[in-house]
N, C-alpha and C positions, 0 to 999 in steps of 0.2 A: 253746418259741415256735413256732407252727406259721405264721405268714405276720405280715408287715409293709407297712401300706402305706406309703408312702413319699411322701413331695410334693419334685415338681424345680424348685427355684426357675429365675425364666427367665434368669439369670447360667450356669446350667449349661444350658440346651437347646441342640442340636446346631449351629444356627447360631452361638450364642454361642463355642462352646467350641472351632470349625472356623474363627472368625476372631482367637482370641485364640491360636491355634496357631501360625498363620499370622503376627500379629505379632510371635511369639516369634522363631520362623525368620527373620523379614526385622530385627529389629533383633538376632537375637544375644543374645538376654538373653529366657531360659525363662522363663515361669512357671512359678511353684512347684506351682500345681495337677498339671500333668503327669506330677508324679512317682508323684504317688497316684493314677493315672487306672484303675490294672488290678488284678486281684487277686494278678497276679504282685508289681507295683509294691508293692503294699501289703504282703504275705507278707515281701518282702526289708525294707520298712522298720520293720514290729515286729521283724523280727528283728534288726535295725541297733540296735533302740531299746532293746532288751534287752540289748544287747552292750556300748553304748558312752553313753548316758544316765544324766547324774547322778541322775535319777529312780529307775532300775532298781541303779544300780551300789552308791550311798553310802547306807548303811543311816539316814544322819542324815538322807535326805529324806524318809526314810516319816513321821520322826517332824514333822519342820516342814509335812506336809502331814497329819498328825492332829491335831497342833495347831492348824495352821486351820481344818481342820473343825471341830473341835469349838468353838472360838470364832464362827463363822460358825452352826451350830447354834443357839447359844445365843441369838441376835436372831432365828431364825424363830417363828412364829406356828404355829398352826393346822394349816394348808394351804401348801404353794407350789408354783411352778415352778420349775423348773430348765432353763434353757438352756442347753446344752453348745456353746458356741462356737468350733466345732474342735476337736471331738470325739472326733479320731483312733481309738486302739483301745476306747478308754471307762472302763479302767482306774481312774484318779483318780476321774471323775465316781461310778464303782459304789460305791468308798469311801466318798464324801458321803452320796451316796443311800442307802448299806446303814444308814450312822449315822443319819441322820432315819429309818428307817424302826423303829430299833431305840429310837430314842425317842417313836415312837409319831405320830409326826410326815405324814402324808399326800401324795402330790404327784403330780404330771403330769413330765415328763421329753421336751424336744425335744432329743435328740442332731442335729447338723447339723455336715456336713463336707461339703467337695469332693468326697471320694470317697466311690462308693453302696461299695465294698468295706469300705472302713471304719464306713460309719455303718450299715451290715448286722451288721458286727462286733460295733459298741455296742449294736444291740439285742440281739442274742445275749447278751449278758453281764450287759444291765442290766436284761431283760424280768418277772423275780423280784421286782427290786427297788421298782418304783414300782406305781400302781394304773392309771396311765396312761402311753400314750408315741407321740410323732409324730416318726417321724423325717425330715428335713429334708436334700434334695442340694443345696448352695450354696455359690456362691462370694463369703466373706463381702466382700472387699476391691469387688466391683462389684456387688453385688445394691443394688438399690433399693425393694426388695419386700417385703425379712423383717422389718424392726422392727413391723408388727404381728400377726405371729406369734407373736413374744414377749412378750406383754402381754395377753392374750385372754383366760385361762385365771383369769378371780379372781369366781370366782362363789360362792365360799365366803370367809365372812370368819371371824377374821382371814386376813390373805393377806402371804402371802413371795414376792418374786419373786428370784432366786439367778443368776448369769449366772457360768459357768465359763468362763474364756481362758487353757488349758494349752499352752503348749509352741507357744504360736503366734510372742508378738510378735519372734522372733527373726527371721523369716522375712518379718516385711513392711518397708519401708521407716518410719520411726518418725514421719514429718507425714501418713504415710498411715492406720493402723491405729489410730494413739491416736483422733484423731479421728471415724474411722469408729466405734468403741466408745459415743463420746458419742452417734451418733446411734443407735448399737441400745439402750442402756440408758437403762431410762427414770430421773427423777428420782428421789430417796431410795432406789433397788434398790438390790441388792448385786451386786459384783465379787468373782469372787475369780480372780486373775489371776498368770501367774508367769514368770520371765527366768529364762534363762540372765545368768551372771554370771561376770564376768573377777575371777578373786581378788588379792588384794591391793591396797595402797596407788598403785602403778603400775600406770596400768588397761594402758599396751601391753603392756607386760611380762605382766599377768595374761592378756591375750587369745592371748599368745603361747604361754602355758603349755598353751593348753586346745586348742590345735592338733591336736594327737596322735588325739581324739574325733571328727575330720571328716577329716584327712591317715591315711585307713585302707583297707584294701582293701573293706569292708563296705560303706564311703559309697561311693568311687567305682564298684561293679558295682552297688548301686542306681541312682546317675544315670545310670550308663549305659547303663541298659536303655531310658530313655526314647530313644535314639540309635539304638539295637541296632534297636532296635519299628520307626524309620522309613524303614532301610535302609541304616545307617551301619555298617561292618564297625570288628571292635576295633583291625585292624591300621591302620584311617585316622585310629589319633593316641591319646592321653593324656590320663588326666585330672589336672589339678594343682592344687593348692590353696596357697590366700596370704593374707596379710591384709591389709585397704587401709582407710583411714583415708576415712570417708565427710562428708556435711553435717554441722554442729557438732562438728567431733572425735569423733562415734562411729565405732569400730569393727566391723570384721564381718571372718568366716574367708568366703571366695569360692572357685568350685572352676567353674575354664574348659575347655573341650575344646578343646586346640590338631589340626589337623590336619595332616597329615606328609601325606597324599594328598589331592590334590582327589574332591570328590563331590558328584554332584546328588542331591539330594533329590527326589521328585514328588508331591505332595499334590492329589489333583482334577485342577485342569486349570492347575495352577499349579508352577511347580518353581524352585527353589533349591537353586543352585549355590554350593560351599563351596570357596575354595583355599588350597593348602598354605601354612601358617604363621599362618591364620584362627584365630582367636580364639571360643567360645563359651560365655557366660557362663552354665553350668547351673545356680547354685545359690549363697546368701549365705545369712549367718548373724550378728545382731547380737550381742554380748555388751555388756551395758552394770556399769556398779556399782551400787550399790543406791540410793544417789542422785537418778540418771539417771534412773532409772526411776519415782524420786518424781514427778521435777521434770515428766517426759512427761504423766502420770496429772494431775498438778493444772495443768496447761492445757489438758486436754481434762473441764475441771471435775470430776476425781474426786479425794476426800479419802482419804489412806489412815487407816485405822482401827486396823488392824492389819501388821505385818509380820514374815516369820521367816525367819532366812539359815542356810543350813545351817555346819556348822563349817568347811568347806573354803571358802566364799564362793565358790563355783558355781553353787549354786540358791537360786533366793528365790520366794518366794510371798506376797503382798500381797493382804492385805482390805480392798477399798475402798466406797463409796457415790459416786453419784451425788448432786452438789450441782448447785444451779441459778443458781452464780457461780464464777468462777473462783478 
């Protein structure tokens, strides 16, 4: 791959992403984008994702994720797209793609992530695989801009439109993300989307278990570069991890920076000041059961079609459609 060009949705232009900084700082509670913002950030978090991800770890989710590929497969046409919606290293997505391509199958390919390091990555990986590809810097949770980017491309019939959502919905708020999904995907497309998941019959108890995967040395010197970056020394405090019982009885693992010294921060012409025994909320993670995750999908009108849980009930991956009723 000798050059990529790239389109920055305006959710990510410098203004945008210089005042969503800024409200992170003033309320204490990061966004998630910041963590992927560098290519240092990025480098620690494949490599976090390789270490400690049921994706990477448990050999039974290569197979629940060729299992849905190859059922998801099987309803394409023709031609499709393929929208990678949080696209991170591109990994899964090149799978999909390498299968349609090995069945003769044609497409276009928009990888789209928060971080240009990452979606740099994903064309590196996947630039073999498709006949076309537009990759996309966006921040899907506030852009207003991208749904029709992702529907543009069906000038050949028949036509598949394909909408990949990996390894994301843990990381957004759940009235936030389901429904933002309904407004990027269009009617009858496909989904194919996937949780983290608390095993067992006792979801606290399962969400407890899975602790171990985020309370690790790996997660927290990732987060804490985004700290480190803006002038926060390691000796002004800890990173700790908990879990706290959110809206509806869902769960999520949360990871805060308590500070042991006070520090100003200075960003522009704006500073914030942090004192000892402050609290900063860097980072959550939902787990839900497979259920929960039904019940989310078919009130933001998607039906699942398909669904495959790995044998540890950690990771799930669901094949859905958009319907045009709840």
């Amino acid at each position: 791959m000798e050059s990529a060009h790239v389109m920055v949705d305006p959710s990510q232009f410098p203004d945008k992403v210089r005042a969503d900084l800024h409200e992170s700082l003033r309320t204490r509670k990061i966004n998630h984008k910041f963590h992927y913002d560098s290519y240092k950030q990025a480098r620690k978090w494949l490599a976090l994702h390789e270490a400690y991800s049921p994706a990477r770890q448990d050999s039974d989710c290569e197979k629940i994720y060729h299992d849905c590929f190859n059922a998801a497969a099987k309803l394409a046409n023709n031609y499709f797209q393929l929208n990678g919606l949080g696209c991170g290293g591109g990994q899964k997505d090149l799978s999909f793609l390498e299968l349609l391509k090995r069945q003769g199958i044609n497409g276009f390919y928009l990888p789209i992530d928060v971080s240009l390091p990452l979606v740099l990555t994903t064309c590196q990986l996947t630039g073999n695989a498709v006949t076309s590809l537009k990759p996309i810097v966006c921040d899907l949770a506030q852009s207003t801009d991208l749904a029709p980017h992702l529907h543009t491309h069906n000038c050949v019939s028949p036509f598949t439109h394909f909408n990949t959502f990996f390894g994301m919905v843990p990381n957004f708020d759940p009235e936030v993300i389901f429904p933002k999904l309904a407004t990027l995907v269009h009617y009858d497309d496909l989904l194919l989307l996937s949780a983290n998941l608390a095993p067992g019959s006792d979801y606290a108890a399962g969400v407890k278990a899975i602790l171990p995967q985020y309370d690790n040395e790996l997660t927290a010197d990732w987060l804490m570069t985004f700290l480190l970056d803006l002038g926060v020394e390691r000796a002004d405090g800890r990173v700790s991890f908990s879990i706290e019982e959110a809206d509806r009885g869902f769960r999520r693992v949360v990871a805060h920076f308590e500070f042991v010294n006070s520090r100003s921060i200075r960003i522009g012409d704006e500073s914030f000041e942090f004192q000892k025994g402050e609290r900063v909320r860097l980072f959550f993670s939902y787990r839900y059961q497979p259920q929960q995750v039904v019940q989310l999908l078919k009130e933001s009108r998607f039906t699942v079609i398909d669904q495959w849980i790995t044998a540890s009930v950690e990771e799930g991956v669901f094949l859905c459609r958009k319907v045009n009723h709840g």
